[in-house]
NUKOL-104462 format. One record per residue (C-alpha): residue number from 1; y, x, z. Coordinates in Angstrom, 1 decimal, always signed. Layout:
% NUKOL-104462
r seq=NUM, Y=Y, X=X, Z=Z
...
***
This chain:
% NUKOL-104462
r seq=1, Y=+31.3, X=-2.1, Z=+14.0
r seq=2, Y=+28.2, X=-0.1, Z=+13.8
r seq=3, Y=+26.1, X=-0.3, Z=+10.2
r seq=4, Y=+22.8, X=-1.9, Z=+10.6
r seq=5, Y=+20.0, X=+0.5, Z=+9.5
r seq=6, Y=+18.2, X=+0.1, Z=+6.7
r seq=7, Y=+15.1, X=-1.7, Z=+8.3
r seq=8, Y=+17.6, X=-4.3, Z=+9.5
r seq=9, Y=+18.9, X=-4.9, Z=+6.5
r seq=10, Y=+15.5, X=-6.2, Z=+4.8
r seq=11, Y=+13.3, X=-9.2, Z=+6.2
r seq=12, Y=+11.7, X=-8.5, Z=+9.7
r seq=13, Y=+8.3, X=-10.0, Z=+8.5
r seq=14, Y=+7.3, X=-7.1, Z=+6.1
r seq=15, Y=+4.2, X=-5.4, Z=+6.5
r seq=16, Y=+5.5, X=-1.9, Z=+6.2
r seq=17, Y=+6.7, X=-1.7, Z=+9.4
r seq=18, Y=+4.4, X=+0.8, Z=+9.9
r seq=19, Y=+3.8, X=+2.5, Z=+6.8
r seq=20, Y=+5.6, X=+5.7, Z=+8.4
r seq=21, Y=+3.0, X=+5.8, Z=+10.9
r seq=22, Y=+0.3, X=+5.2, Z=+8.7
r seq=23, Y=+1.4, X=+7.9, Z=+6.1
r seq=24, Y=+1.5, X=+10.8, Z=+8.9
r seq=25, Y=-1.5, X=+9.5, Z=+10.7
r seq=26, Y=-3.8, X=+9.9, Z=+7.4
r seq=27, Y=-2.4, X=+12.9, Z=+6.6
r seq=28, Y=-3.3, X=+14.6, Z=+9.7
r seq=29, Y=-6.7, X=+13.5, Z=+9.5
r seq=30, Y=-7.3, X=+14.1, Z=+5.8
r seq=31, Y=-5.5, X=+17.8, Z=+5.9
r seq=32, Y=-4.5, X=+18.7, Z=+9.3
r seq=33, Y=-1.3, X=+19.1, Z=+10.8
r seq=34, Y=+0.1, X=+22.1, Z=+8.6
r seq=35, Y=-0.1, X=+19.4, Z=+5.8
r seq=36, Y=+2.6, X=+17.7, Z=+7.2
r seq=37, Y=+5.1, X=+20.8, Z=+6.8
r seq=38, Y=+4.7, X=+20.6, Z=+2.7
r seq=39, Y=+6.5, X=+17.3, Z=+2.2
r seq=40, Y=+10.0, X=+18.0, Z=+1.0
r seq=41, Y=+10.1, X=+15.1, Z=-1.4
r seq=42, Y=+9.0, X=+11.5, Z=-1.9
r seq=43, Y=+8.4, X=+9.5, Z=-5.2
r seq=44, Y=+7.6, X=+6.1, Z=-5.0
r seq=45, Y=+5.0, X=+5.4, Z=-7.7
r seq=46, Y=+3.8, X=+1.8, Z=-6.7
r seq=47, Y=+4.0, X=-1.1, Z=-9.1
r seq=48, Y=+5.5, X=-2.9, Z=-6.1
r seq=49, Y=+9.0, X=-2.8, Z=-6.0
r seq=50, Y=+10.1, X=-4.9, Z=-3.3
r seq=51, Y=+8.1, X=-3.1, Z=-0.9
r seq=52, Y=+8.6, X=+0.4, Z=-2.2
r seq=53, Y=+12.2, X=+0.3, Z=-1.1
r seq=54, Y=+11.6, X=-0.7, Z=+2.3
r seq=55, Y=+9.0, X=+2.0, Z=+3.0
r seq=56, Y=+11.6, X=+4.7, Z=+1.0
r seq=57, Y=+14.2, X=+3.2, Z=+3.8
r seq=58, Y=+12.0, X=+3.2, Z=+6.6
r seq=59, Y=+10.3, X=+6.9, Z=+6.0
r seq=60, Y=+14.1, X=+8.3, Z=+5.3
r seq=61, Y=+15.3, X=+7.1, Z=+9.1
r seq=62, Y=+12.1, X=+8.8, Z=+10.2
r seq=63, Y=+12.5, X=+11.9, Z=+8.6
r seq=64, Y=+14.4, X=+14.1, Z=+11.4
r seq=65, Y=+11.7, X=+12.7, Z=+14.3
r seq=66, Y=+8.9, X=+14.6, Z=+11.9
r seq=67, Y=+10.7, X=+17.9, Z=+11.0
r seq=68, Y=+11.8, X=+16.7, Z=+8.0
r seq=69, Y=+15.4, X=+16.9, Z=+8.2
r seq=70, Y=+16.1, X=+19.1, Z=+4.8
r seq=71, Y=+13.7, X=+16.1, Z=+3.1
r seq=72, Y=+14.9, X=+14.8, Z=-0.1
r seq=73, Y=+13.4, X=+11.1, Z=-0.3
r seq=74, Y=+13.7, X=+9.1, Z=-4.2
r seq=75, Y=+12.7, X=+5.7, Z=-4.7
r seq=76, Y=+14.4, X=+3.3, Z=-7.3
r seq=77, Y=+15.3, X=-0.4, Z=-6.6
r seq=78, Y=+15.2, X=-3.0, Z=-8.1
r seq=79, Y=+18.8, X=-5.1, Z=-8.0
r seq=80, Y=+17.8, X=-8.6, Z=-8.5
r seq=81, Y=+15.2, X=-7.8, Z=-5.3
r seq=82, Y=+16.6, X=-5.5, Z=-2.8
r seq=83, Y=+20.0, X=-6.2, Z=-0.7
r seq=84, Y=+22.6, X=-3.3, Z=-0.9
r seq=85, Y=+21.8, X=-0.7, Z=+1.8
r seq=86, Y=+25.1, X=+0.5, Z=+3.4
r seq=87, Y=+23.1, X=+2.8, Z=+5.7
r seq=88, Y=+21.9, X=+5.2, Z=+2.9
r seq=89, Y=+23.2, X=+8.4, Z=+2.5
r seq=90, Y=+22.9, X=+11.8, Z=+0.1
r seq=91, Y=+19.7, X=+12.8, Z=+1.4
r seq=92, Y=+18.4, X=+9.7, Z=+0.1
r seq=93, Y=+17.8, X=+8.4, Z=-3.8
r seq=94, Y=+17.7, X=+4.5, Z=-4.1
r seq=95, Y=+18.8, X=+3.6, Z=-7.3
r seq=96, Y=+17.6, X=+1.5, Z=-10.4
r seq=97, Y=+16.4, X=+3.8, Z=-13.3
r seq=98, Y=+16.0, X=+2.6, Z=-16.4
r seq=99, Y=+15.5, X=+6.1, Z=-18.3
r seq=100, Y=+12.2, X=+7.2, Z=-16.1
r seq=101, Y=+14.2, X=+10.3, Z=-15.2
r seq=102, Y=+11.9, X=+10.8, Z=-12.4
r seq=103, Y=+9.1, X=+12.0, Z=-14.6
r seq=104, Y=+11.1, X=+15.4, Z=-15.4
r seq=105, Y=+10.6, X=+16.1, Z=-11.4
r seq=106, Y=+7.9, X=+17.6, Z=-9.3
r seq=107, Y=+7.0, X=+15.9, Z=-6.0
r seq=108, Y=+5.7, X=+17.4, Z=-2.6
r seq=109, Y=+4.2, X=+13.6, Z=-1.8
r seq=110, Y=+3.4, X=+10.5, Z=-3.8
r seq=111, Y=+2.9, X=+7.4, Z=-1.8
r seq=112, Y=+1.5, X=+4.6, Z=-3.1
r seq=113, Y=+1.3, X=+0.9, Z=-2.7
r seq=114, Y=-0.5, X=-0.7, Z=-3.0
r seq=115, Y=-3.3, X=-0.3, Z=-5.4
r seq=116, Y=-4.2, X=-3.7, Z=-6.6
r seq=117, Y=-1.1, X=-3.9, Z=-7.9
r seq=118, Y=-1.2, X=-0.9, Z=-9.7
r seq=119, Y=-1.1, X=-2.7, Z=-13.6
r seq=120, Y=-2.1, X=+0.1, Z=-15.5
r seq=121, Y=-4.1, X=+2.1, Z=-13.7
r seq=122, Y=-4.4, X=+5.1, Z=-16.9
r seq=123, Y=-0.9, X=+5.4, Z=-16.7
r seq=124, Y=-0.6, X=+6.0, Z=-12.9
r seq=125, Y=-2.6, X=+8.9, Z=-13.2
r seq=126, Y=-0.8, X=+10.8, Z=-15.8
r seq=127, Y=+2.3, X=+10.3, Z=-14.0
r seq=128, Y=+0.6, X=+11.7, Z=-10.7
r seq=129, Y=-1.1, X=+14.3, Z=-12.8
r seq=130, Y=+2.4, X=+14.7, Z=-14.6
r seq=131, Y=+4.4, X=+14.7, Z=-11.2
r seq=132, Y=+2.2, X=+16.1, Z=-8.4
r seq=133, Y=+3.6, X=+19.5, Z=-7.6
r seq=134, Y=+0.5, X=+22.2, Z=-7.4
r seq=135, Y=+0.3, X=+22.1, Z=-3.5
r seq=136, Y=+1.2, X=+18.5, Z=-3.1
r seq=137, Y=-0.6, X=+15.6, Z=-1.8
r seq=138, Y=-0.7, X=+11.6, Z=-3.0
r seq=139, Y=-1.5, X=+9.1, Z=-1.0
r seq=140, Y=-2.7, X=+5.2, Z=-1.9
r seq=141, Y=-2.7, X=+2.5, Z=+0.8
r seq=142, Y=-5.3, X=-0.3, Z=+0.0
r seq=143, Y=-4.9, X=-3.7, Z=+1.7
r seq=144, Y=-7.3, X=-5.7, Z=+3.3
r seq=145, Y=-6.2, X=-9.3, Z=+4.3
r seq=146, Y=-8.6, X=-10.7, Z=+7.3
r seq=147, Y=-8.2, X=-14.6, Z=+7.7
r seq=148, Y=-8.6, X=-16.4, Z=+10.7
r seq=149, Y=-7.5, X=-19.7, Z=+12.2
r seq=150, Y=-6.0, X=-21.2, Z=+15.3
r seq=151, Y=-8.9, X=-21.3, Z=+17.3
r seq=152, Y=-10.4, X=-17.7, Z=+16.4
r seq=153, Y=-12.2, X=-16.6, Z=+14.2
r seq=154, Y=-13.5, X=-18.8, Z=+10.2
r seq=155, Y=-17.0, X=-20.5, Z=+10.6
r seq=156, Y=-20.2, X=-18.8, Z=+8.9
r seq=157, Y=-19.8, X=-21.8, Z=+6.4
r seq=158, Y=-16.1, X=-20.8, Z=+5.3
r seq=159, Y=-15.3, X=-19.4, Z=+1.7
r seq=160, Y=-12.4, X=-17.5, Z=+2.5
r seq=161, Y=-14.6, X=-15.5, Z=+5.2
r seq=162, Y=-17.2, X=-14.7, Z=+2.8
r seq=163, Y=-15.0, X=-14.0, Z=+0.2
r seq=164, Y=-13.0, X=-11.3, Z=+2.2
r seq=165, Y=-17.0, X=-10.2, Z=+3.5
r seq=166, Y=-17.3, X=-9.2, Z=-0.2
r seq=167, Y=-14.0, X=-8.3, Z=-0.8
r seq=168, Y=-12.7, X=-5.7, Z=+2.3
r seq=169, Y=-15.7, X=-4.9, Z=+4.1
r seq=170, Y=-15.7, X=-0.8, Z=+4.6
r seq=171, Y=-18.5, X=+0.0, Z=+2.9
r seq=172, Y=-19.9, X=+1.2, Z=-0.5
r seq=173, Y=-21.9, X=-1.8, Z=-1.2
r seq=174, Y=-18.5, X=-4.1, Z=-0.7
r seq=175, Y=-15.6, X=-4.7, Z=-3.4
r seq=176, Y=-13.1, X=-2.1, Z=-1.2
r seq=177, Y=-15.9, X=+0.1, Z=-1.1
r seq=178, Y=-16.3, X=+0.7, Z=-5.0
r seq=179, Y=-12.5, X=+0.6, Z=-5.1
r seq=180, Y=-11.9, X=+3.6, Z=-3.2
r seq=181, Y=-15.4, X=+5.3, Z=-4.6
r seq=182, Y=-13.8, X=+4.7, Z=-8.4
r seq=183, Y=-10.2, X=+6.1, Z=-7.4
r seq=184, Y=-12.0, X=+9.3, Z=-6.2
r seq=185, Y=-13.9, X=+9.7, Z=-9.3
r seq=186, Y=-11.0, X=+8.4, Z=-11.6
r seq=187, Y=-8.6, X=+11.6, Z=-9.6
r seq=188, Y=-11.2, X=+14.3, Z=-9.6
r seq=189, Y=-11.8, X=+13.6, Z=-13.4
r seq=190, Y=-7.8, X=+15.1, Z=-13.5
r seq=191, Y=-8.2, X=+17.9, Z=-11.0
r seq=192, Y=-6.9, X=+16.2, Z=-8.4
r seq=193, Y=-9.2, X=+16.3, Z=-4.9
r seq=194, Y=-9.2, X=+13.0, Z=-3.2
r seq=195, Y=-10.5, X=+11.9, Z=+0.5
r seq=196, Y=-10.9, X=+8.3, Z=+1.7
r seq=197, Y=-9.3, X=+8.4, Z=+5.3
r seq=198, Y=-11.9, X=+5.8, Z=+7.3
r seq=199, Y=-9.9, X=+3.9, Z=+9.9
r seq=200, Y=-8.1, X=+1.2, Z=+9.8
r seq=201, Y=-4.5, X=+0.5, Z=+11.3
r seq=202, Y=-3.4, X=-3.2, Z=+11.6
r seq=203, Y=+0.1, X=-4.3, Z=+10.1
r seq=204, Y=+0.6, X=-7.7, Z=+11.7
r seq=205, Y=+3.0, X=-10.2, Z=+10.0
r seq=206, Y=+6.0, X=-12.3, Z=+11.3
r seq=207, Y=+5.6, X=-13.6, Z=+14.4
r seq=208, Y=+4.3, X=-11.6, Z=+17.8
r seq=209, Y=+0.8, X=-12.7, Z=+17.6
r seq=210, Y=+0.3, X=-11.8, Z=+14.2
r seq=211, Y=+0.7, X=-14.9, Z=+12.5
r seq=212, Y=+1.9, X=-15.6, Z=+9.1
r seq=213, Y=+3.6, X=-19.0, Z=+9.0
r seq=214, Y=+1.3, X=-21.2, Z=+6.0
r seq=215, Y=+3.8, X=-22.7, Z=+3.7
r seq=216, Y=+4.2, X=-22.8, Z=-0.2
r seq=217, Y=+5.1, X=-18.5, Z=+0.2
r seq=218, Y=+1.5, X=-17.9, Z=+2.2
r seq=219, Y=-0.3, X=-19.4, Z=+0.2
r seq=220, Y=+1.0, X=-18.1, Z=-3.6
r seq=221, Y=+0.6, X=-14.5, Z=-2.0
r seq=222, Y=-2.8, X=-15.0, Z=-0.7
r seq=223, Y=-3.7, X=-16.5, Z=-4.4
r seq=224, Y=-2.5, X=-13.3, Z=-6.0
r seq=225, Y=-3.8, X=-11.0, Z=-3.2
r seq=226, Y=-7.2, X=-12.3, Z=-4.3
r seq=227, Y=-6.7, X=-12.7, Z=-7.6
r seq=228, Y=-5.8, X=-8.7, Z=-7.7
r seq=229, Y=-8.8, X=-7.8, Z=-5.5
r seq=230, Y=-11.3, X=-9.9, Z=-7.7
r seq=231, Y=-9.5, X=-8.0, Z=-10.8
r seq=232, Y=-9.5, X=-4.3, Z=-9.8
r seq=233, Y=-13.3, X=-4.6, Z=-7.5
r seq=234, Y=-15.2, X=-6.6, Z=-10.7
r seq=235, Y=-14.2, X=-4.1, Z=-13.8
r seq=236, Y=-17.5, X=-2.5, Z=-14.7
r seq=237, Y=-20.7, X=-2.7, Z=-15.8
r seq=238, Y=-22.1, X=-1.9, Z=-12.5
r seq=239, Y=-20.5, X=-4.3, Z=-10.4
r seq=240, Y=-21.8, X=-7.9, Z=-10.6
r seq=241, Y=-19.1, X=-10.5, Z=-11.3
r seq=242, Y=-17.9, X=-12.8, Z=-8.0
r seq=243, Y=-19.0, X=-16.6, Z=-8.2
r seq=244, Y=-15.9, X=-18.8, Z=-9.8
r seq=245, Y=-16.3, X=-21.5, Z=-7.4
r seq=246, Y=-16.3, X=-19.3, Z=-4.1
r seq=247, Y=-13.1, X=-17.9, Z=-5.6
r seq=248, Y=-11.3, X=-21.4, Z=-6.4
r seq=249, Y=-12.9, X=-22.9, Z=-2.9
r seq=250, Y=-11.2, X=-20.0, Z=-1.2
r seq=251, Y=-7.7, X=-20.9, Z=-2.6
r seq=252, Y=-8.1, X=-24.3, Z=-1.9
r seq=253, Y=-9.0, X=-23.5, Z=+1.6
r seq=254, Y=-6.1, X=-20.9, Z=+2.0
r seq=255, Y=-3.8, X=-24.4, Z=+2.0
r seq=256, Y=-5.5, X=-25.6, Z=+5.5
r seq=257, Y=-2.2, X=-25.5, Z=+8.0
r seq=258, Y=-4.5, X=-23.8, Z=+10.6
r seq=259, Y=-5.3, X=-20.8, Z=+8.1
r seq=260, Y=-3.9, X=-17.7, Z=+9.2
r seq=261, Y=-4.3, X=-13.6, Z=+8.4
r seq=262, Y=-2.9, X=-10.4, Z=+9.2
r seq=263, Y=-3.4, X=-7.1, Z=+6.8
r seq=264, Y=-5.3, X=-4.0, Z=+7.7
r seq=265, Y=-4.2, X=-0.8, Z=+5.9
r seq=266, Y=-7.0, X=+2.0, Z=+4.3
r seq=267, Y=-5.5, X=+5.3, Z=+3.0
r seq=268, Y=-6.8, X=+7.4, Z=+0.2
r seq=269, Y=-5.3, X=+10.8, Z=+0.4
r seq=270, Y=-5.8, X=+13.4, Z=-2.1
r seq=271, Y=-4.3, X=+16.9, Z=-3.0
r seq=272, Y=-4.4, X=+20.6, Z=-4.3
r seq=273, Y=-3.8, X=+21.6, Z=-1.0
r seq=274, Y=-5.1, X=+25.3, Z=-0.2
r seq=275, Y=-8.4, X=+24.8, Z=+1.6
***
C-alpha cells in the first residue's frame, strides 16, 4: 500500500494549498527569475504553527518540479497539532524544538505566515536579521478575508463589509495598506530591503465554490482574524482607532448562516539580494 503524501495527510480545507504557488509567483515578480535559484533552505518563522507545517510539507513535495532537488527544507511541529507524517524523508526537518537550535543557522528563504499573528513583532526581526543569510530573501504573506453571502455580494448597509473596506482594501489609506507600509519601514530600519508584491491570488476554502461551512469553527476564526487585524492596523499615533461597535456588530453578524468568505493572499518580499 502506497503512503499518502503529506498534503493528504492534513485536512483538505486549508488555505495553503497554494502557498507554493504563491511563494514562487512573488518571487519572480519582486526579484526575477534568477532569485529563484538562491533558495537552498527554508525556516519557518511564523507564529502559526498548525499552518507552518503544512506549507513546510507542501513546498518539500514541490521542490524537485522547481529545481530544487538538493533543497534542504526545516520547519518544527508542534505534536499536540500536527498528525505524524509517514511521507517525510531526510531532505526534510519536521520536528518539535524546544532548544531554538534553529537560530545558530543561516537561511536562504524565510517564509512567513502570516503576519497578524506574528505576537511579537521586535523579536521577529532579530531573528530574521539574526538568521537571513547575506543574499537571502524573506517573505510575509498577509491575509485578507472578503465576506460575502448566498446571494452575492454584503449590502452597502452591512458591518462586516465596511469593516473588511477598512480593514483589506489595497491601499495606503486602508488598515492593510499601513500594515505593509510599517513592515517596510520596520525591515529597512535593520538593513533589510523590502518590496510589497501588488496582486492578489485567491485561496478558496473547503468546498468547490469557495465556501467555508458557518459553524461554531467559522465563526471563532473570523473573531480572531479581526481581532488580529484591528490589533496590528490600529498601533500608532497616526492611525485613528476603529469604532467599537462596527467591530462587535461585525462579529455578531459573522453568526448569520448565510455569511460566507474566502482569503486572498498579499506578499511582502524583501532581501539583500545583488541588484
Amino acid at each position: 500500500m502506497a503512503v499518502p503524501s503529506a498534503i493528504q495527510q492534513y485536512p483538505k480545507n486549508d488555505t495553503l494549498a497554494k502557498a507554493w504557488d504563491l511563494l514562487q509567483h512573488t518571487l519572480e515578480i519582486a526579484f526575477g527569475p534568477q532569485s529563484w535559484h538562491l533558495v537552498t533552505e527554508v525556516k519557518l518563522v511564523a507564529d502559526f504553527p498548525t499552518n507552518s507545517a503544512i506549507w513546510l510539507t507542501r513546498a518539500a513535495e514541490m521542490r524537485a518540479l522547481n529545481g530544487l532537488a538538493n533543497a534542504q527544507f526545516i520547519g518544527y511541529r508542534d505534536p499536540q497539532l500536527h498528525p505524524r507524517l509517514d511521507s517525510l524523508n531526510d531532505d526534510i526537518c519536521l520536528e518539535v524544538d524546544p532548544n531554538m537550535m534553529w537560530k545558530e543557522r543561516k537561511y536562504d528563504l524565510i517564509h512567513s505566515r502570516v503576519i497578524e499573528y506574528i505576537e511579537n513583532w521586535p523579536e521577529y526581526l532579530r531573528n530574521v536579521q539574526t538568521c537571513l543569510a547575506p543574499a537571502g530573501v524573506l517573505n510575509i504573506e498577509v491575509v485578507e478575508m472578503i465576506p460575502f453571502t448566498d446571494e452575492g455580494s454584503l449590502p452597502e448597509t452591512s458591518p462586516l463589509l465596511q469593516l473588511s473596506r477598512i480593514l483589506y482594501e489595497p491601499s495606503e489609506t486602508s488598515r492593510i495598506g499601513r500594515v505593509s507600509s510599517n513592515i517596510g519601514r520596520d525591515l529597512n530600519r535593520i538593513g533589510i530591503q523590502s518590496k510589497l508584491v501588488q496582486y492578489r491570488l485567491p485561496v478558496k476554502d473547503c468546498q468547490d465554490e469557495g465556501e467555508i461551512p458557518v459553524g461554531d469553527w467559522l465563526v471563532s476564526t473570523m473573531v480572531k482574524f479581526i481581532e488580529a487585524h484591528v490589533a496590528i492596523a490600529g498601533e500608532g499615533p497616526e492611525q485613528p482607532q476603529l469604532d467599537d461597535r462596527l467591530v462587535e456588530a461585525a462579529k455578531l453578524e459573522i453568526s448569520n448562516p448565510a455569511f460566507r468568505a474566502y482569503y486572498n493572499y498579499y506578499s511582502i518580499s524583501a532581501g539583500w539580494l545583488p541588484q
